[in-house]
C-alpha positions in Angstrom: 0.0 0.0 0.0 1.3 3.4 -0.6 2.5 5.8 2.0 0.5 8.8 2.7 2.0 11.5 1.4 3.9 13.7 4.1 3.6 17.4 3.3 6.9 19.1 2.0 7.3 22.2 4.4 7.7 23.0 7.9 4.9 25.4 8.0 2.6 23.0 6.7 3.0 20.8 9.7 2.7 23.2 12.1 -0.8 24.8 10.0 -1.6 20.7 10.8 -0.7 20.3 14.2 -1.7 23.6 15.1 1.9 24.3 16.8 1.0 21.1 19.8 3.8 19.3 21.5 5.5 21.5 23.0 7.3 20.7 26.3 4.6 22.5 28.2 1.9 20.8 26.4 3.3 17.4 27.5 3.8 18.4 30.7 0.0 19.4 30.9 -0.9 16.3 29.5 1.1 14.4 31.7 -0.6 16.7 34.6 -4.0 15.7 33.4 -3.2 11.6 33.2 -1.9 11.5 36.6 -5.1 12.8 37.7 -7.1 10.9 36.0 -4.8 7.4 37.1 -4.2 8.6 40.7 -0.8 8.6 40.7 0.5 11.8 42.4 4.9 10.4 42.7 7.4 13.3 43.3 10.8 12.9 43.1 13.4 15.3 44.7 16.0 16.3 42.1 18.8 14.6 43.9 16.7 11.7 43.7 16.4 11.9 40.6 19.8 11.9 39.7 20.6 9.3 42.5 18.5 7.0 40.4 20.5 6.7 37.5 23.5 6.4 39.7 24.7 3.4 39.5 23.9 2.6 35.4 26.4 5.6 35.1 29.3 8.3 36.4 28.1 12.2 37.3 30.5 14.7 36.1 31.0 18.6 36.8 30.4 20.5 33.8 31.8 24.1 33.2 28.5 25.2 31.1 25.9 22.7 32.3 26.6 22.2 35.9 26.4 18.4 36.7 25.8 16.1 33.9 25.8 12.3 33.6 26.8 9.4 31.3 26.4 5.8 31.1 29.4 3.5 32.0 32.0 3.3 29.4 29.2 3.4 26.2 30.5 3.1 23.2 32.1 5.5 20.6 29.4 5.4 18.5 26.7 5.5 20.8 23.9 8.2 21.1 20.6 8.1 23.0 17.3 7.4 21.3 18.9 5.0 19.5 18.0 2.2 21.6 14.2 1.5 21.8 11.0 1.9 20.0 8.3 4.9 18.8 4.7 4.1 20.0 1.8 5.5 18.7 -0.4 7.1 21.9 -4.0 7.8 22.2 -3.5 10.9 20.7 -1.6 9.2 17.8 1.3 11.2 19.1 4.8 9.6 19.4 5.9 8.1 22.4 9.5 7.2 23.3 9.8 3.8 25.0 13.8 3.2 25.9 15.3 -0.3 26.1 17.7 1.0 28.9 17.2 0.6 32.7 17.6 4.1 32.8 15.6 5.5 29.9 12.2 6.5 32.2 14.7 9.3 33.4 17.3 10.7 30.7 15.6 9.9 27.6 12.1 11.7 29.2 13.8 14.4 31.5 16.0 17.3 30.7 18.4 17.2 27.4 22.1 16.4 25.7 25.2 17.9 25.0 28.0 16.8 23.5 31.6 16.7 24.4 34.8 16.2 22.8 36.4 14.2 25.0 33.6 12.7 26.7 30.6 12.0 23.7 27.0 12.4 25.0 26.2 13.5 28.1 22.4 14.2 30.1 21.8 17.4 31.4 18.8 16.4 34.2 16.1 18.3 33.9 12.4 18.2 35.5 10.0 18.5 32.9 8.6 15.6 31.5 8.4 15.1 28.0 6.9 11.6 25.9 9.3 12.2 23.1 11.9 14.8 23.6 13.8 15.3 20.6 13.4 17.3 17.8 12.1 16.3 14.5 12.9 16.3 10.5 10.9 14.2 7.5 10.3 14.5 4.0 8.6 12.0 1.7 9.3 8.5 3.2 12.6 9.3 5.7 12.0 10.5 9.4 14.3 11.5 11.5 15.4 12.4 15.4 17.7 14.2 17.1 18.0 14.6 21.0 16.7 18.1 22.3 20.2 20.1 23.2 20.8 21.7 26.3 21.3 25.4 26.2 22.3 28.0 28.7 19.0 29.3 28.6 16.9 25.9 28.7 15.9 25.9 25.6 16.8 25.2 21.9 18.8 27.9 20.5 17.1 27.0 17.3 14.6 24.5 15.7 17.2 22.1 15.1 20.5 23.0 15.8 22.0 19.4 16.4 25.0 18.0 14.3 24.8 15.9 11.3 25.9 12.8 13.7 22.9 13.4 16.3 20.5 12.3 13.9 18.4 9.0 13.3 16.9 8.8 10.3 14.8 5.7 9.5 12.6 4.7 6.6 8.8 6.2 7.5 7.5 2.8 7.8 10.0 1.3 10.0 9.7 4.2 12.4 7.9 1.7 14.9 10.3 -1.4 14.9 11.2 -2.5 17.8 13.6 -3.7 20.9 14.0 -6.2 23.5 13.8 -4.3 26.9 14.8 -7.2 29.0 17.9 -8.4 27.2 19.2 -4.6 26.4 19.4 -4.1 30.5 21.0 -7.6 31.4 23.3 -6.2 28.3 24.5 -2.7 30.1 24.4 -4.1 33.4 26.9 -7.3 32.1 29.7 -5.0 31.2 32.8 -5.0 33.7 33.9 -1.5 34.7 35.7 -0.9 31.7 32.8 -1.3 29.7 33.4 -4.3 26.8 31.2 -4.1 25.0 29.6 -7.1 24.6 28.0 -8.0 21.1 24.5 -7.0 21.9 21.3 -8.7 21.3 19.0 -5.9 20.1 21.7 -4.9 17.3 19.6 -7.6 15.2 16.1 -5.4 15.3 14.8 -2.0 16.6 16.0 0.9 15.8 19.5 0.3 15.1 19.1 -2.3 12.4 16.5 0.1 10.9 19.0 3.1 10.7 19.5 4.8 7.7 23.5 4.4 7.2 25.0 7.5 8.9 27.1 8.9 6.7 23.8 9.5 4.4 22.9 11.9 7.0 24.6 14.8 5.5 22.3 14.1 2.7 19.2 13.9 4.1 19.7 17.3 6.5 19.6 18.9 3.1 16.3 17.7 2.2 14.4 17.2 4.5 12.1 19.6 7.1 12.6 20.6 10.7 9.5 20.2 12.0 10.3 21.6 15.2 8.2 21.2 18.5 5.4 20.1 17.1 4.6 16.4 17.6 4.6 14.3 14.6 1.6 13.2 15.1 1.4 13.8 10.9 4.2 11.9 10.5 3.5 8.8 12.6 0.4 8.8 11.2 1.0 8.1 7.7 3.6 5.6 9.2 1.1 4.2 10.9 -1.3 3.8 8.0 1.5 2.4 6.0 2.0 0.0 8.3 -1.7 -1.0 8.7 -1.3 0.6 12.8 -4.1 2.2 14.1 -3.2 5.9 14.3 -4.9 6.1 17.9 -2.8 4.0 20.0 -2.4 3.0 23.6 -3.0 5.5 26.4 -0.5 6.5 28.6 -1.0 5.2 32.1 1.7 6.5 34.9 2.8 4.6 37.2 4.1 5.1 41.0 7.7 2.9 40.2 9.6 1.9 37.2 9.3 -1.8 38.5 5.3 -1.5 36.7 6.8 -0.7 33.9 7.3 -4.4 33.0 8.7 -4.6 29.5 7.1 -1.4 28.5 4.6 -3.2 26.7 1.0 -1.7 26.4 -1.5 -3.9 28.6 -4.9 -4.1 27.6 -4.7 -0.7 26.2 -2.9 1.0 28.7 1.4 1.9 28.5 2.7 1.7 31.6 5.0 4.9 32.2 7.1 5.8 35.1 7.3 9.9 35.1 7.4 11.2 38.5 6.9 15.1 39.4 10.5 16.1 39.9 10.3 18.7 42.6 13.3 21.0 44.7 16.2 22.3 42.3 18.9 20.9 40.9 22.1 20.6 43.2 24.7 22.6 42.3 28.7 22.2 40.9 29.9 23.3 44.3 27.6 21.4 46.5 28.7 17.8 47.0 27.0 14.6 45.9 26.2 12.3 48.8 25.3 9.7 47.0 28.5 9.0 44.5 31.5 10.9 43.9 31.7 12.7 40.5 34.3 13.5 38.1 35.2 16.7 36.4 34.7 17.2 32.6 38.3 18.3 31.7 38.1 21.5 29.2 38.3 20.4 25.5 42.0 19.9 24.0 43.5 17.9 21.0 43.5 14.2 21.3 46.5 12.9 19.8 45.2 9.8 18.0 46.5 6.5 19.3 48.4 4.4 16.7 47.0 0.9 16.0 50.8 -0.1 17.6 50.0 0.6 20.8 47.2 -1.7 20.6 48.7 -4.9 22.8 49.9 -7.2 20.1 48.5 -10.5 21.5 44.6 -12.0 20.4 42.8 -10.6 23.2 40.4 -13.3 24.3 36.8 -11.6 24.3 34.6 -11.1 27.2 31.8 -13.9 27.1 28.5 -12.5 26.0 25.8 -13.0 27.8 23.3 -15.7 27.3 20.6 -14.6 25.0 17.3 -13.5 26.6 13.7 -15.1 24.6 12.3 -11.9 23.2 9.4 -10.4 25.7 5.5 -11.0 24.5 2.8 -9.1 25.3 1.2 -10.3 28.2 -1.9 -9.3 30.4 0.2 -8.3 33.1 3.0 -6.2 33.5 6.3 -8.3 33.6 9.4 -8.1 36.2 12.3 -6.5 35.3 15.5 -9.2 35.0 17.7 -9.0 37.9 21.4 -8.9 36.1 24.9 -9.7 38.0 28.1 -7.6 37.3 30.1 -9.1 35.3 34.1 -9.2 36.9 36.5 -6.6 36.4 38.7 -7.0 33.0 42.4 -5.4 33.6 42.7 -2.0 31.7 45.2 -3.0 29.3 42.7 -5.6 28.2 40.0 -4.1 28.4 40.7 -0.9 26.1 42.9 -3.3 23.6 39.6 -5.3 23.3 37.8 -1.9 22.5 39.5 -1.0 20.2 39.4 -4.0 18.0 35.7 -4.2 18.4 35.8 -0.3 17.1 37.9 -1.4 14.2 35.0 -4.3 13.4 32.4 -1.3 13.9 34.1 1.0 11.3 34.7 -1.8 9.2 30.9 -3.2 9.3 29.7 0.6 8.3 32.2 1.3 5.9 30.7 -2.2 4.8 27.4 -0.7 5.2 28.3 2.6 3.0 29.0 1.0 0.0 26.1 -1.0 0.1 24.0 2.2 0.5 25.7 3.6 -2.7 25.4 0.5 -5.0 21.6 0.5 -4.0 21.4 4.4 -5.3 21.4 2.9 -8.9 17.8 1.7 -8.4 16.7 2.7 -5.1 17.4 6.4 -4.9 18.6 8.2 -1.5 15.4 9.9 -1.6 11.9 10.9 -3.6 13.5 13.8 -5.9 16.9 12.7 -5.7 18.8 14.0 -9.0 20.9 10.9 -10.5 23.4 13.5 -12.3 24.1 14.6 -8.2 24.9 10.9 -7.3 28.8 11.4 -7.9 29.0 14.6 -5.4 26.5 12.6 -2.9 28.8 9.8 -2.6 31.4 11.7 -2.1 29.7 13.8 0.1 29.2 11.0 2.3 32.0 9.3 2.5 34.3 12.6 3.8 31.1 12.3 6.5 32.3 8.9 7.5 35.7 9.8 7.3 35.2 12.4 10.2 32.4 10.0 12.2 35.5 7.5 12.1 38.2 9.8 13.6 35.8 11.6 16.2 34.9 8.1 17.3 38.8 6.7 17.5 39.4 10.6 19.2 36.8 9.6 21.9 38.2 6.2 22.4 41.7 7.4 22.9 40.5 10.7 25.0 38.5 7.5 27.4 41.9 5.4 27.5 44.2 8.6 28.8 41.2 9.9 31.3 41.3 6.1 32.6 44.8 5.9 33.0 45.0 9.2 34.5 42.5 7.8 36.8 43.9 4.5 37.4 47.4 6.1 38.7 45.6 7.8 41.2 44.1 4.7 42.8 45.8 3.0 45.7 46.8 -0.5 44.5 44.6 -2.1 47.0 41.6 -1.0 45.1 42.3 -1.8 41.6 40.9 -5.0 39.7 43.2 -8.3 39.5 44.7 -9.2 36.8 44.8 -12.9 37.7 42.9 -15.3 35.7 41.7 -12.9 32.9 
């Protein structure tokens, strides 16, 4: 069946959506739905950031105050990147996160990147079902999470760089992942972070991922769409993918636990989305609950050469045992406990990155020239000019030239923070080395 037809121009969405989804909006909404459900859960701010504590490491930022980032994620990570869109009652767009601790930075406050650091969550204590900011055109969406500012807001409609973005097929906007084996994922790595070969790689929104070199491509054609809530977009997605453009309500819960799998049950999504109440604590005041790092001021990172790499096969960590994909179910599921896995030396560790980094770059290089044989008969998108395929393609591939060295620049930035780290911690507290 053919795809609706999504309208061309910005201004033609908002005409549509009347200018809705704002941040306030949602809030309101949100307001409204605890009412009607009962459910009246506050959350201090310092409990708020206390509950992503152990998933990740709070850091002192010069611009943002304290900020937060998951345990050693990978180079090329990014949030939203890891769960599913759901249609809501409304028919507008829902974010459901795969992580443990999705309910909080994927639905609270906003991003900013770092040099030396990658991604990192400014906390925040407005809700919001789905905030990022939007682009489309003619069958390609798009995300990008909402940036943090110095005033709270965007500084423009969508001011993210060409490697925030997700861009998708319209119609495979709502694939989805496994929330159950993504957490027993995250919560497998050793303190290093290895890495393991994850499960949800194989569907969801990763597999469905436009490659992201094209990106610089598709920021050229297609429409920021602002605030406003998709609810256009998702519903000609919806209708392509024969999805009833009014979805499931949102129900809120009093604890993440009733989140389950994140499933709808019996028409109702299960959301965790406390009030967050008190203000955030500041730089100077100390965290009680885990001690925080500083986010060192941005300077060159001198690449490291594939020499210093140890020399020796590094035996990879063992991944963990898969995890039978979660059905829906007439009653909210528990959340799998998971068990640390044990501290990898350094040296081991950070060698084993980086080979899985050189697989990564390889598999999307891999990926790239895929994407451009396919131009021949499946064009980058509707309007596409075949005499502009040459420039496109080159276009693209400068784009993964520079995603290839910011990732390597991050990796090496992680190894020297580590080892600065790791020289400043009494012997009697660092992992053994002994049978690894």
């Amino acid at each position: 069946m053919a795809m609706a037809r999504i309208t061309a121009t910005a201004a033609c969405f908002a005409l549509a959506l009347g200018l809705a989804g704002t941040a306030s909006t949602a809030a309101s909404a949100k307001l409204v739905a605890q009412q009607e459900t009962g459910v009246t859960n506050t959350l201090t701010a310092q409990q708020l950031m206390q509950s992503v504590a152990n998933y990740g490491v709070w850091m002192s930022h010069p611009t943002f105050g304290w900020v937060w980032q998951p345990h050693d994620v990978e180079p090329w990570w990014q949030p939203f990147s890891v769960g599913e869109w759901i249609v809501t009652q409304d028919g507008s767009p829902y974010w459901r996160s795969a992580y443990p601790f999705g309910w909080a930075t994927e639905h609270y406050g906003s991003w900013t990147y770092d040099q030396r650091r990658g991604w990192l969550w400014v906390p925040g204590r407005e809700w919001s079902a789905a905030p990022v900011s939007w682009r489309a055109t003619d069958g390609i969406v798009g995300w990008a999470p909402r940036l943090a500012t110095t005033e709270k807001t965007q500084s423009s409609e969508c001011p993210q760089p060409t490697f925030a973005w997700m861009f998708v097929a319209t119609e495979r906007v709502f694939n989805t992942t496994n929330f159950e084996v993504a957490e027993q994922e995250l919560m497998s790595r050793d303190m290093h972070g290895t890495w393991g070969k994850w499960a949800h790689t194989q569907d969801g929104v990763l597999a469905a991922r436009v490659p992201a070199p094209r990106n610089v491509t598709l920021l050229d054609v297609t429409n920021c769409l602002a605030n406003t809530d998709a609810t256009q977009v998702f519903g000609a997605a919806a209708k392509a993918r024969g999805i009833s453009t009014q979805g499931s309500s949102i129900n809120f819960v009093n604890s993440r636990t009733l989140m389950g799998s994140g499933r709808a049950v019996r028409g109702q999504l299960p959301v965790y989305g406390p009030s967050i109440i008190g203000d955030m604590p500041a730089t100077s005041d100390t965290l009680t609950f885990v001690p925080a790092e500083s986010v060192q001021p941005l300077t060159p990172v001198t690449r490291i050469p594939p020499s210093v790499v140890a020399a020796t096969p590094v035996a990879p960590v063992a991944p963990v045992q898969p995890v039978q994909p979660v059905m829906a179910a007439p009653v909210a599921l528990p959340v799998l406990a998971a068990t640390p896995a044990t501290p990898v030396p350094a040296a081991t560790a950070y060698a084993y990155q980086q080979s899985l980094l050189n697989q990564y770059q390889a598999q999307s290089t891999d990926a790239m020239r895929r994407m451009h044989a396919n131009d021949a008969t499946t064009p980058p998108h509707v309007g596409f000019d075949p005499a502009k395929t040459n420039d496109c393609h080159q276009r693209e591939a400068a784009e993964a030239q520079r995603e290839a060295d910011r990732q390597r620049q991050l990796l090496a930035a992680r190894q020297q923070d580590n080892a600065a780290r790791a020289a400043k911690t009494p012997a009697d507290k660092k992992p053994a080395s002994s049978g690894q």
